[in-house]
Backbone as CSV, one residue per row, in Angstrom:
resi,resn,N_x,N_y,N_z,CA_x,CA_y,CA_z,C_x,C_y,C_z
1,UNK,35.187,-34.838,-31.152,34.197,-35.595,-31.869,34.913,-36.442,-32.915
2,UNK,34.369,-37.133,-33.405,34.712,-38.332,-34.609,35.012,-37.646,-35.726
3,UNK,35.927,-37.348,-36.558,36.269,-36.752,-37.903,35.704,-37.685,-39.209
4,UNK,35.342,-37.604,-40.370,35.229,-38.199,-41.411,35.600,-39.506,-41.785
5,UNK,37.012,-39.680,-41.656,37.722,-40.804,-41.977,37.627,-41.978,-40.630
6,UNK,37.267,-41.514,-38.971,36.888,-42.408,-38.343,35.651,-43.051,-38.568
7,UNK,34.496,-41.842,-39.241,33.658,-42.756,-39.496,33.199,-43.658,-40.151
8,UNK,34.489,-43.229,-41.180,34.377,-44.202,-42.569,34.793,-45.698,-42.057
9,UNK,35.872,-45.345,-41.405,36.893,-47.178,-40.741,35.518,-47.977,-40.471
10,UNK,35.084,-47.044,-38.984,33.932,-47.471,-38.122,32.848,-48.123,-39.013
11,UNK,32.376,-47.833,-40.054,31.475,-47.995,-41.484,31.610,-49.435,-41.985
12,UNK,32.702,-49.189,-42.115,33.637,-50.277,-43.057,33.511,-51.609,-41.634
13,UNK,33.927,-51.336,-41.252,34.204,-52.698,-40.093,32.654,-53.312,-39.086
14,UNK,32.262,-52.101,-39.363,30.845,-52.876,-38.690,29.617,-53.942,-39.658
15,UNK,30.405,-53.268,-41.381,29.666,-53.817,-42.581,30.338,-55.240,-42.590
16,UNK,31.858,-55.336,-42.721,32.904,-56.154,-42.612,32.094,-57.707,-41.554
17,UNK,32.364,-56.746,-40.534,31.851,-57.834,-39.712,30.399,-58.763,-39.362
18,UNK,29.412,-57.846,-39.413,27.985,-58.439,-39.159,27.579,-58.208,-40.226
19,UNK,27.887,-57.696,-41.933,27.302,-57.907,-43.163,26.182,-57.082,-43.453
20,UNK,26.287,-56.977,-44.714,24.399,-56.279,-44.996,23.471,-56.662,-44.989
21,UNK,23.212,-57.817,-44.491,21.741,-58.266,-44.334,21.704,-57.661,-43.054
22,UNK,22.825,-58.089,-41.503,22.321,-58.258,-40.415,22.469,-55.948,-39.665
23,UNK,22.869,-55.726,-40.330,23.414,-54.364,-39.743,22.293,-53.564,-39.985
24,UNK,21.440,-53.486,-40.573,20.284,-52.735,-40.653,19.455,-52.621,-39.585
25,UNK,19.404,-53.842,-38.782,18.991,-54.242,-37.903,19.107,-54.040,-36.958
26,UNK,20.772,-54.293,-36.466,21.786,-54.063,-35.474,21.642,-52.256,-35.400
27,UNK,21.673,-51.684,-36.333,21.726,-50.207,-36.086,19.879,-49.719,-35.231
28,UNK,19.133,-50.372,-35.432,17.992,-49.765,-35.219,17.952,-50.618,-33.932
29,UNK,18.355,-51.535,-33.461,18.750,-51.940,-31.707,19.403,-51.053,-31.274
30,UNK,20.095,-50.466,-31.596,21.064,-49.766,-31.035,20.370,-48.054,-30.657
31,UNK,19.838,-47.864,-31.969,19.149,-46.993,-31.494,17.806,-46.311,-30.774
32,UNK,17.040,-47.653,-31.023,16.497,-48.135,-29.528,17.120,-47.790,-28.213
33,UNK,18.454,-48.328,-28.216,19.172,-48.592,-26.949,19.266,-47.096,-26.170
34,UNK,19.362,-46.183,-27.272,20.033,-45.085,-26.993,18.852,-44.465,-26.531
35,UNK,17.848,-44.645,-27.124,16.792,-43.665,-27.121,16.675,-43.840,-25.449
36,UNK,16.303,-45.122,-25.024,16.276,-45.363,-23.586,17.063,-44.901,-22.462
37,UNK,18.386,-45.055,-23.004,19.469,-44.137,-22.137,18.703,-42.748,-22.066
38,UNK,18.926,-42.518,-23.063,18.497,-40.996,-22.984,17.224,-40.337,-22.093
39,UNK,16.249,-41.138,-22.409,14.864,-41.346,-21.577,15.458,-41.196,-20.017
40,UNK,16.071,-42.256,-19.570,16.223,-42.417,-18.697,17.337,-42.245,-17.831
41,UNK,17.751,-41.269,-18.508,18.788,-39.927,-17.976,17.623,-38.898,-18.152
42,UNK,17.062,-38.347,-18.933,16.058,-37.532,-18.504,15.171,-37.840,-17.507
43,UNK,15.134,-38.562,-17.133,14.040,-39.205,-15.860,14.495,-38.819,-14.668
44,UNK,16.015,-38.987,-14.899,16.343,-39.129,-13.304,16.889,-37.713,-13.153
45,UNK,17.206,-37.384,-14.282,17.461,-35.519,-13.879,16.571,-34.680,-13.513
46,UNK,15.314,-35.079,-13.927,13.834,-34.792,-13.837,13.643,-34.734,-12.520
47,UNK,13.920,-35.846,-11.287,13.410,-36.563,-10.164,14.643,-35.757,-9.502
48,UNK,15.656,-35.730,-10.118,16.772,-34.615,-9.127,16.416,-33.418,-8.889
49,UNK,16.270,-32.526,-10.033,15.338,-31.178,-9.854,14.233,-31.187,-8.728
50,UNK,13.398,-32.267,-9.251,12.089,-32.283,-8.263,12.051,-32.104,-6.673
51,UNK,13.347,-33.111,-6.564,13.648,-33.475,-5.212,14.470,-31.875,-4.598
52,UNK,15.369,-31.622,-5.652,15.941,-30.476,-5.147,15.238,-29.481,-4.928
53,UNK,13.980,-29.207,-5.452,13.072,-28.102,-5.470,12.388,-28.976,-4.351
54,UNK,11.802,-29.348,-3.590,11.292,-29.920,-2.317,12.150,-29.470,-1.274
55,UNK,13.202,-29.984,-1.334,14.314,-29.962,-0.148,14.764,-28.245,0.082
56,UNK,14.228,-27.382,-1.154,14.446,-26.054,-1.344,13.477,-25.014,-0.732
57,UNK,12.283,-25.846,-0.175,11.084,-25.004,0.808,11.276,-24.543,1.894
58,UNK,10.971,-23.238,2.042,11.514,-22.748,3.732,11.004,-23.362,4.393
59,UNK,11.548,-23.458,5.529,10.701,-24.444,6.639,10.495,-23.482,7.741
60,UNK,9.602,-24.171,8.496,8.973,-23.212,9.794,9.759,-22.977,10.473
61,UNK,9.860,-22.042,11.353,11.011,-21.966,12.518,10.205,-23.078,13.664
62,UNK,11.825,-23.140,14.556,11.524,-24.032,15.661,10.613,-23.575,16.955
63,UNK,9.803,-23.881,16.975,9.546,-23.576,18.521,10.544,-23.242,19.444
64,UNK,10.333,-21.949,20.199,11.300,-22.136,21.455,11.390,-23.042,22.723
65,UNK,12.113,-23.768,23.025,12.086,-24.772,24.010,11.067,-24.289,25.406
66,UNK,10.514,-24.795,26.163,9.470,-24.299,27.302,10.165,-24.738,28.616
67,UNK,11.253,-25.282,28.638,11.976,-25.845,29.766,12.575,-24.740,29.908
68,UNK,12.890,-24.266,31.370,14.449,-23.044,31.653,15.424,-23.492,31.925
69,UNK,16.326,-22.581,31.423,17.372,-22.936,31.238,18.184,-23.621,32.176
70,UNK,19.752,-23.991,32.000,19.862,-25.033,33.002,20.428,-23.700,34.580
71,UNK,20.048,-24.160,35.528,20.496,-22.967,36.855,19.178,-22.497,37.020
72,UNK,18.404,-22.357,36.178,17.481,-21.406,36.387,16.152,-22.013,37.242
73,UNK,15.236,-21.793,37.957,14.604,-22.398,39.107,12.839,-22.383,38.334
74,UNK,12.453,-23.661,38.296,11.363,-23.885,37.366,10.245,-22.861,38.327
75,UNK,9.082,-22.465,37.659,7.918,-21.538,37.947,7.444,-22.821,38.879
């Protein structure tokens, strides 16, 4: 994870660069941004489960075939 003093640089240079008027701003896009990622990584993990729990239903057995076998002389 990020220690103290990276976050301070990181602090410093994002103020540096886009200023205090515009970064207030820029931070709450951003975390917008994230929120959505996040959403929508939960979505699709959501739809994986789902699917995996579908694909996870016993299924019927097969019918046995009604043809005989091959050699064998039909009724």
């Amino acid at each position: 994870m990020f220690s103290v003093p990276d976050i301070l640089v990181v602090s410093v240079l994002a103020l540096l660069l886009f200023g205090p008027d515009r970064l207030p701003g820029i931070m709450r896009q951003a975390g917008r941004f994230m929120r959505e990622v996040q959403n929508t990584s939960h979505s699709f993990v959501a739809e994986m489960e789902r699917a995996a729990d579908v694909s996870e239903e016993p299924r019927a057995p097969e019918p046995a075939p009604t043809h005989p076998p091959d050699g064998a002389k039909a009724p």
